[in-house]
N, C-alpha and C positions, 0 to 999 in steps of 0.2 A: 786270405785276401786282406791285407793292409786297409783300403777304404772302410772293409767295414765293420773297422775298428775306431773308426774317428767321426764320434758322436760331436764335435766342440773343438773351438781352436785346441784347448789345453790337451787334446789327446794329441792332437796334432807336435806339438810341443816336444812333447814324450818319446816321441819316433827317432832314433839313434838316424845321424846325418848318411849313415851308408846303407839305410832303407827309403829317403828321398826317391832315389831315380826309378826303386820300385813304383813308393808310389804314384809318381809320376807317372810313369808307363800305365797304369793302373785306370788313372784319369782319364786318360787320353781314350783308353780304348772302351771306355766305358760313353766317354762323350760321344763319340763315333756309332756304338751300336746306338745310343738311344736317337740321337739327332739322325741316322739313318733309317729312323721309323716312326719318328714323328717331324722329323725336320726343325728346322731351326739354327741357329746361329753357330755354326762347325769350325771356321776358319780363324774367327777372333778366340773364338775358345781354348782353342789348342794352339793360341800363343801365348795367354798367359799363365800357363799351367805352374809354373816353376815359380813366375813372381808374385802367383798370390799364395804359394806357398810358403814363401819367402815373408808376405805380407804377415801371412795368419801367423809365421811363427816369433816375430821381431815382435808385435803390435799386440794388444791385451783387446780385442773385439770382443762385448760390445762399449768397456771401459774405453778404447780408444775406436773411434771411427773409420772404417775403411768406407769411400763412398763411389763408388764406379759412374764415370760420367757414360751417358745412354744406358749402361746396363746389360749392356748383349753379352757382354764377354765375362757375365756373374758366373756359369755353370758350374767352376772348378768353386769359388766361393760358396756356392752351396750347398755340395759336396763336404764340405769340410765344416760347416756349421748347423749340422745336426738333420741335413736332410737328404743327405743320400740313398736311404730306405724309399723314398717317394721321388728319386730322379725319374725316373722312366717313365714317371706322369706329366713331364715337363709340355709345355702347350698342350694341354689334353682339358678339356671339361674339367670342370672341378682339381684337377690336377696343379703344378708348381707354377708359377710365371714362368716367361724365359726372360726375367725382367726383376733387379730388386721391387721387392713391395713389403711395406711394414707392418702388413698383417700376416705375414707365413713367418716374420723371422726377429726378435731383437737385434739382430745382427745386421739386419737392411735396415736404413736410416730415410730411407727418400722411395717413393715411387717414380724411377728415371723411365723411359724411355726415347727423350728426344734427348740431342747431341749438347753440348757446351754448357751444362748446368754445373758441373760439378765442383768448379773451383769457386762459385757464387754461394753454392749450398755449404760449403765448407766453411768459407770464413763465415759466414754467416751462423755457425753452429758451432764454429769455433769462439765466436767473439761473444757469445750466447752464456757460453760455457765460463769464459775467462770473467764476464757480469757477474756470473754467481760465483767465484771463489771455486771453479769445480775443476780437478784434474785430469786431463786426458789428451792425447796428441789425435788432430785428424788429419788423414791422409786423403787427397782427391787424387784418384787415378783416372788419366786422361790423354786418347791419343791422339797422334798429331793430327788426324784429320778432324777432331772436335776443338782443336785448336785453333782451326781458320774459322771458325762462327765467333760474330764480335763479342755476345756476350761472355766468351772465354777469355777472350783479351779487355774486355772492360774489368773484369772479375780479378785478372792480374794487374790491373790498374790499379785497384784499390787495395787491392793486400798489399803490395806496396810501398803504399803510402800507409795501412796502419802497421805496418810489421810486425802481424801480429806470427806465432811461429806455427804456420799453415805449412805443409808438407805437400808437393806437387808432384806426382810418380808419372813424367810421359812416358808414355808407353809408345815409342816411337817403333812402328814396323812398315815403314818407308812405304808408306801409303801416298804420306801429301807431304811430308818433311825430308828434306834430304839431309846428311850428317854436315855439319859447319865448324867440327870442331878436330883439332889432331892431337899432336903430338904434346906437342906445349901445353892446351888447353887439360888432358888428360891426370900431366902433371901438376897445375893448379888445384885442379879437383882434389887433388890427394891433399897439395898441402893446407889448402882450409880445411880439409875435414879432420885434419890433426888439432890435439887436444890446446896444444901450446897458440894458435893459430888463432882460437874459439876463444881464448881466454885473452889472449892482449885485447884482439878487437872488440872485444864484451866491456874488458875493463876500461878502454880510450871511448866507447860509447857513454858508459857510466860517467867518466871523470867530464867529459865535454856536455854532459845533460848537466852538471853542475851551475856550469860558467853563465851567466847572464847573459840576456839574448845570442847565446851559442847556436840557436839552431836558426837565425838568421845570419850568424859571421861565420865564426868557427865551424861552426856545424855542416853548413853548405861548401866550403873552404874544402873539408874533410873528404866529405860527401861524394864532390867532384874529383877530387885527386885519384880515390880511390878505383871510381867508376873508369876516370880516364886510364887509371894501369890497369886494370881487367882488359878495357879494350886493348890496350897495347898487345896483351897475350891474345886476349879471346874473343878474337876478327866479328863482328857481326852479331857478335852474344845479345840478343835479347832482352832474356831474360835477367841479368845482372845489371842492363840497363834499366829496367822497374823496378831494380832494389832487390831481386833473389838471389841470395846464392844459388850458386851453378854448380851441378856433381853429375860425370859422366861425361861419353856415354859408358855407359854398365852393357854386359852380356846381359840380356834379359833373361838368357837358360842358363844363369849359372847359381846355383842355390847361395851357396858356402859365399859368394861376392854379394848378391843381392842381401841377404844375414848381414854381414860384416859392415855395410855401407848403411844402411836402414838404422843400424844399432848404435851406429855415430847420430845419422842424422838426426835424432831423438831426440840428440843433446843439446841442437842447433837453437841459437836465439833468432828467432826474425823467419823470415817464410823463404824455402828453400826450392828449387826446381831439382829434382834425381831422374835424369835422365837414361832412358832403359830401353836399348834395343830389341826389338823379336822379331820372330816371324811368321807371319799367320800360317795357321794351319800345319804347324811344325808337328811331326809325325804324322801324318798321312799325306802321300806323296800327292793326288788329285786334287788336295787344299792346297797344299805349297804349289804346286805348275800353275793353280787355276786362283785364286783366293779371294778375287770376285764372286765367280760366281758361286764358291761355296761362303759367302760372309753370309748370307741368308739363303737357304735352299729348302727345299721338300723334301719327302722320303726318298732313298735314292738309295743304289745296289751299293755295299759297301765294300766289292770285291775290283769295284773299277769304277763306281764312285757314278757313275750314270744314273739318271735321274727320268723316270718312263714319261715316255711324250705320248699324247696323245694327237687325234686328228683335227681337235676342236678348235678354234684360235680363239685367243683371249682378246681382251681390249685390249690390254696392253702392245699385243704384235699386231694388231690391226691399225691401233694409231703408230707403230714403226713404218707399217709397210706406207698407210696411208702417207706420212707424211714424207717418206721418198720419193714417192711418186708427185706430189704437188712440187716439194723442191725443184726438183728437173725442170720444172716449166718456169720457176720462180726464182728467181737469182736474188731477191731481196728478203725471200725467207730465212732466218736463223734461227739457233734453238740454244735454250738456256737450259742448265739445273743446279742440282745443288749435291753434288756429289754423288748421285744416284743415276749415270748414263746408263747401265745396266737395267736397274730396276725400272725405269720411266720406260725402257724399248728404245732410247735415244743413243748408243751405241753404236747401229746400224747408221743414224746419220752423221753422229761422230766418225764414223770409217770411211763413209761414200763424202760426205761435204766439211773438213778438220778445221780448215779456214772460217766454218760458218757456225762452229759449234761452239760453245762456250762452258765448261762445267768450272763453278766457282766456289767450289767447295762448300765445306758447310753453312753457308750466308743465305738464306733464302733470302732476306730483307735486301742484300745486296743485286739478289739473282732480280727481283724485281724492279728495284729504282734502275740499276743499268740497262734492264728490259728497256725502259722508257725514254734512257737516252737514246738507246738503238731505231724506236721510233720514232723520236723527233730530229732523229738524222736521214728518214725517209725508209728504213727498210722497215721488215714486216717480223719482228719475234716472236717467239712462241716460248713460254713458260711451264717449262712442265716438272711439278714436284708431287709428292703425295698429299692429298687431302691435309693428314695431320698434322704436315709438315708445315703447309703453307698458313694455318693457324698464326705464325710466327712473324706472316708478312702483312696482317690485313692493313694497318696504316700505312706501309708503303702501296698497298693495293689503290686505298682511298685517296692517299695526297698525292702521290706520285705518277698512278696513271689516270684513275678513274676521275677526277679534278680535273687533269689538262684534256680529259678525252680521250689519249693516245690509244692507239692500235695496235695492242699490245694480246696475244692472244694466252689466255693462261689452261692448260691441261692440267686437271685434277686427276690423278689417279688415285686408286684403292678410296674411292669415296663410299663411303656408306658404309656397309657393314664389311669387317676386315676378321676373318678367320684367323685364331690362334696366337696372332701375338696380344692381344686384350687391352684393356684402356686405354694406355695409352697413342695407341695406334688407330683406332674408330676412326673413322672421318665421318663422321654423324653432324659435325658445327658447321658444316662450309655453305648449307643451303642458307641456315639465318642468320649467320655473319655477315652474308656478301649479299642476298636479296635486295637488301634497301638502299645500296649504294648506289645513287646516280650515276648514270650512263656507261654504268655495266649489265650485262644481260648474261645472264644463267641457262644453259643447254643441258638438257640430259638424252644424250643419244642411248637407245634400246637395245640397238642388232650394229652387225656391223656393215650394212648399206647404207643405216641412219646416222651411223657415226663418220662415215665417209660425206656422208652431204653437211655434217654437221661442220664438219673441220673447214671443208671447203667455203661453208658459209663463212662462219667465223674472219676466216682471213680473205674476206671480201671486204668484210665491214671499216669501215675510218673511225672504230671506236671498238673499247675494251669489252672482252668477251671470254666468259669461261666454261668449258666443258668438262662435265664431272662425270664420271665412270669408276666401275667398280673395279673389283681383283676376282673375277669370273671371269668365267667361257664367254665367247659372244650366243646370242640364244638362236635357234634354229630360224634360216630368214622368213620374214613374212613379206611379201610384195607388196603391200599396201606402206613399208617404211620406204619405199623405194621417191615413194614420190615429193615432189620439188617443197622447197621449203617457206611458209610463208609466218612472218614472224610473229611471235603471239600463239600460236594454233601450233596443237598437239595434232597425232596422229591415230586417226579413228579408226579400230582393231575390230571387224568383224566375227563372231564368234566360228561362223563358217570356214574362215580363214584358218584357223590352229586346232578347229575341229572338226571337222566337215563329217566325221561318224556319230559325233555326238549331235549332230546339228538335226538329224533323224530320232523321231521320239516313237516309243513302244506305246499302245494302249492294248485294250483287251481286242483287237479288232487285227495288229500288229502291226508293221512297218505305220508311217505317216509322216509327209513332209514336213519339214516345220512352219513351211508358209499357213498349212489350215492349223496346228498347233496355233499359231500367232492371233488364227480368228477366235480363238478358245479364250484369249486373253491369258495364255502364260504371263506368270511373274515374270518382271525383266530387272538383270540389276547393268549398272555402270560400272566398271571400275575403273578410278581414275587415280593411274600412277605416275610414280619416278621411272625412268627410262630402265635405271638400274635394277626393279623391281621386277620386271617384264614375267619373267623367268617364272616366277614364286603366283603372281597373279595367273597367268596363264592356267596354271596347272590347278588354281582355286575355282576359274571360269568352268572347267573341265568339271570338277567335284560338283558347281550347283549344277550343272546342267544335266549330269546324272539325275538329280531331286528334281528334273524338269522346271528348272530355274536359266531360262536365259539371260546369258552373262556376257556382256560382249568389254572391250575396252577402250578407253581414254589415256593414250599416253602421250603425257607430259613433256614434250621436246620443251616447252621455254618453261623454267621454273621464275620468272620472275616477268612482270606486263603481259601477264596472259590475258587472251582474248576472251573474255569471260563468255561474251554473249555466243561466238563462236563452240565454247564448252556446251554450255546450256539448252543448245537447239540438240545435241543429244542427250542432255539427261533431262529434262522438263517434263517427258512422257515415263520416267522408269519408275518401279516400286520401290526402287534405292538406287542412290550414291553412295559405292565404298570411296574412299581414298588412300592410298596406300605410300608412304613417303618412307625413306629410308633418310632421315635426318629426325634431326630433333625437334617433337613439336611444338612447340611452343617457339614462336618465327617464322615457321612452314610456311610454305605455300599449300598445304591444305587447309590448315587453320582460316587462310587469308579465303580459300577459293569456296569452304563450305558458308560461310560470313553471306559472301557474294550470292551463294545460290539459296540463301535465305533470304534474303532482302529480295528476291525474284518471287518468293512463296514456297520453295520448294524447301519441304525441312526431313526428307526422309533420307537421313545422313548420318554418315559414322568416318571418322578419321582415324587409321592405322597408322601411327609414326612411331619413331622410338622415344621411349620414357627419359624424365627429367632423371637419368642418372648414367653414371660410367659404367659398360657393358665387360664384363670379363670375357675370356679366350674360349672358344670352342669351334668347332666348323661353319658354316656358313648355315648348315639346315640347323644344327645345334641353339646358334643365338637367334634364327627366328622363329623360333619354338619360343625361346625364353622371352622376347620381346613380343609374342600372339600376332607375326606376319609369318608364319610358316602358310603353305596353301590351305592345312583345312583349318587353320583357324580365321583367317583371311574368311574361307567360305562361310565356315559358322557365324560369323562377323553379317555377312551379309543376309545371312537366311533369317537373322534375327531380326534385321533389322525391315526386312520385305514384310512381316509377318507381325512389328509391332505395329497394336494397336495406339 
């Protein structure tokens, strides 16, 4: 096997060009078995197989920088730089990122995982490098669909303007760009990358930096002329318009071309765009037909590429079906995202309502200020990005809608704790970020009857409102989320309810209700959760009531102007208050709500949030093990705290 022989680019190097398509082949079927058993990023992968082969063998890594913008599409990259022995741990505990990070590798330069950083982090490490006298070319690879997020196009704004010699590899697999260039343009490409081409226009730079205020007369004179003949060949070009040279498009599977172009572009003075066709998911036919839904997938059969369903529905298809269902009656509902109609469940209403759907590629910040002209044109939007993502939009959240008020609804998905892709994906910040923002109000819907009345509510309200949810199952219904919604006020979870066998207590005598239990004065604890928690608490209430510890719950539908006193007339009589938040503590709404029920008298209390730091990759039981909100430590949390004196 060729792979595993390639400890470091330089073995890579050593490989005779007519054992390429080996190991190519090689890659690919390697990425496939392991991403079909732990899941993970399949479709972008097994498009770049050829051109970061291409990359590792032109480019001296870690003397010269490769830096992948998001990072999903690293796997064949880390394969080739020294870590192919531990791919198969890829998203696993302790196991690889499916993400660069600069503690597994010299070879990763940046912790990526959100879109349009990478031509920022480049010159920026470019121009870093050129301050210290240091040698090295970096290369940002980046494709078209991280292209439409501004700070990719701010980032080539200013390379630009310093010209400094930044290397720009699109990886164009007609996602969100279509091709704008032909025949003519093809032949341009060729002739600047010739040597004779590179050297007049090097030397007429040179001789014009001479001439005194040149780069006010001459210089701009020059400037424009040249910009204006580009356009005459090269219709709509871009990027030649912000001062890049333009090469391509390239075959992105073609070794021997992507080599031969790269080895030019080296030589280039000024910052260059090398534009590279592929196609996701290339070799295996279920990514190529489908390359959505395999850009992020699960474990799934690799004989036909199908992916086991279960009977459970998650948030995510329960706010799809819900929000079908309201549109029909609503003509002035729309829905926004940010390149993610698959992942959000907004798909379904891109198919049934096309006219009403909007996906605007990678622009969160966009996806929300236009949210708000859509409101203050009288209809009803609905925003729905991931947690993480929306990070990216909080001051258009504050100036744009939450300032005018507008009725703008925002869905959080994957909020809280997110399984296996690791840091940079958590949406752990969204509760203290957005809490304190005037005249917006924070929902955590539990089950999905509650997340049905939550939605409904939402887009009732003449002001901004955000519902956060996790990347779970919805959890087994309780009746008591069924009921009508009053703002402020959580959802009071009798233990009876998710137990009613453990609700019966053993003494030496046997069976015994628990109403005479209650005259005994059983311990009682509260817990008082995130919607998203439900699940994990439930199953803790279950563990103390075994210890004859009644445990009943508090769940948190408003994370933000809760009803304090309405909390407090059920816990004012317990032997504890847990609280149990799935965001970061310090800003919580538990931090804010134990405060509150201190200044009442009541001090028998403990707050379970997640810690001041970034959570790495594992399963969902996995990191709440790691962060002590798994159920029995959740329980032990409380039974400590009933019992301290």
């Amino acid at each position: 096997m060729l792979l595993s022989k390639i400890n470091s680019p330089d073995d890579l190097k050593k490989l005779p060009e007519d054992q390429l398509p080996k190991l190519s082949e090689e890659i690919r079927k390697k990425i496939i078995e392991v991403v079909g058993k732990n899941g993970g990023h399949l479709a972008s992968n097994l498009g770049v197989v050829e051109l970061t082969i291409a990359l590792h063998r032109v480019f001296n890594s870690p003397e010269d920088a490769i830096i992948f913008d998001v990072s999903h599409q690293c796997y064949v990259h880390k394969m080739l730089t020294g870590r192919f022995a531990d791919f198969s741990t890829i998203r696993k505990k302790n196991g690889l990122s499916g993400f660069t990070r600069r503690t597994e590798s010299k070879h990763d330069f940046f912790d990526n995982g959100h879109a349009s950083t990478s031509i920022s982090q480049g010159l920026g490490l470019l121009t870093a490098w050129n301050l210290q006298k240091k040698n090295g070319k970096v290369v940002a690879v980046i494709g078209d669909g991280s292209l439409t997020g501004g700070l990719a196009l701010e980032a080539m704004n200013h390379a630009g303007q310093l010209g400094k010699n930044l290397i720009v590899v699109l990886n164009d697999n007609k996602m969100s760009i279509s091709e704008n260039t032909g025949a003519v343009s093809k032949y341009l490409s060729k002739l600047t990358m010739s040597g004779f081409y590179q050297n007049i226009r090097h030397k007429i730079d040179l001789a014009l930096s001479k001439i005194p205020n040149s780069n006010r007369h001459i210089g701009k004179f020059v400037y424009r002329f040249k910009r204006s003949l580009k356009a005459l060949f090269l219709s709509n070009n871009f990027f030649t318009d912000l001062g890049f040279e333009y090469v391509g498009p390239l075959d992105g599977h073609n070794i021997g071309e992507l080599e031969n172009v790269f080895k030019d572009v080296k030589k280039l003075q000024g910052p260059v765009v090398v534009h590279v066709v592929t196609k996701k998911g290339k070799g295996y036919s279920p990514a190529e037909n489908d390359p959505a839904a395999f850009h992020g997938i699960g474990p799934f059969l690799i004989s036909d590429g199908k992916v086991e369903h279960f009977d459970t529905m998650s948030f995510t298809e329960c706010f799809s079906q819900t929000l079908l269902e309201f549109a029909e009656k609503d003509k002035r509902i729309t829905a926004i995202t940010a390149a993610m109609a698959k992942g959000t469940g907004l798909d379904a209403f891109a198919r049934r309502f096309p006219e009403r759907f909007f996906d605007v590629g990678i622009a969160e910040e966009h996806a929300v200020t236009f949210a708000s002209g859509l409101a203050a044109g009288g209809l009803k939007p609905l925003v729905a990005i991931y947690s993480t993502f929306m990070q990216r939009a909080v001051d258009q959240i504050i100036h744009d809608v939450a300032l005018p008020e507008f009725p703008v609804v925002f869905c959080l998905d994957r909020a809280g704790l997110v399984p296996s892709d690791g840091e940079t994906h958590q949406g752990m910040f969204d509760i203290a970020l957005l809490r304190t923002v005037p005249n917006l109000t924070i929902l955590s819907p539990a089950t999905a009857a509650d997340f049905k009345l939550s939605l409904e509510w939402a887009l009732s309200q003449n002001k901004p409102v955000v519902l956060r949810y996790p990347k779970s199952t919805c959890p087994t219904e309780l009746k008591c989320f069924s009921q009508k919604i009053e703002e402020g006020r959580g959802v009071y979870v009798k233990c009876e309810e998710f137990a009613p066998a453990l609700s019966l207590k053993f003494d030496e005598d046997g069976l015994e209700d628990v109403s005479v239990q209650k005259k005994k004065k059983l311990k009682s604890v509260l817990f008082v959760s995130t919607g998203s928690m439900l699940s994990e608490v439930i199953q803790a209430s279950r563990n103390l009531m075994i210890e004859n510890i009644e445990a009943d719950i508090y769940s948190l539908r408003f994370l933000n102007k809760v009803d304090v006193n309405h909390l407090f007339e059920y816990a004012k009589n317990r032997d504890a208050v847990i609280f149990v938040e799935d965001g970061i503590c310090r800003g919580g709404v538990s931090e804010e709500l134990e405060y509150e029920l201190l200044k009442r008298g009541f001090n028998k209390t403990a707050v379970n949030a997640l810690p001041e730091k970034f959570l790495s990759q594992g399963t969902r039981g996995e990191i709440c093990e790691d962060v002590k909100m798994d159920p029995r430590s959740l329980a032990e949390c409380a039974y400590k705290v009933v019992y301290r004196k």
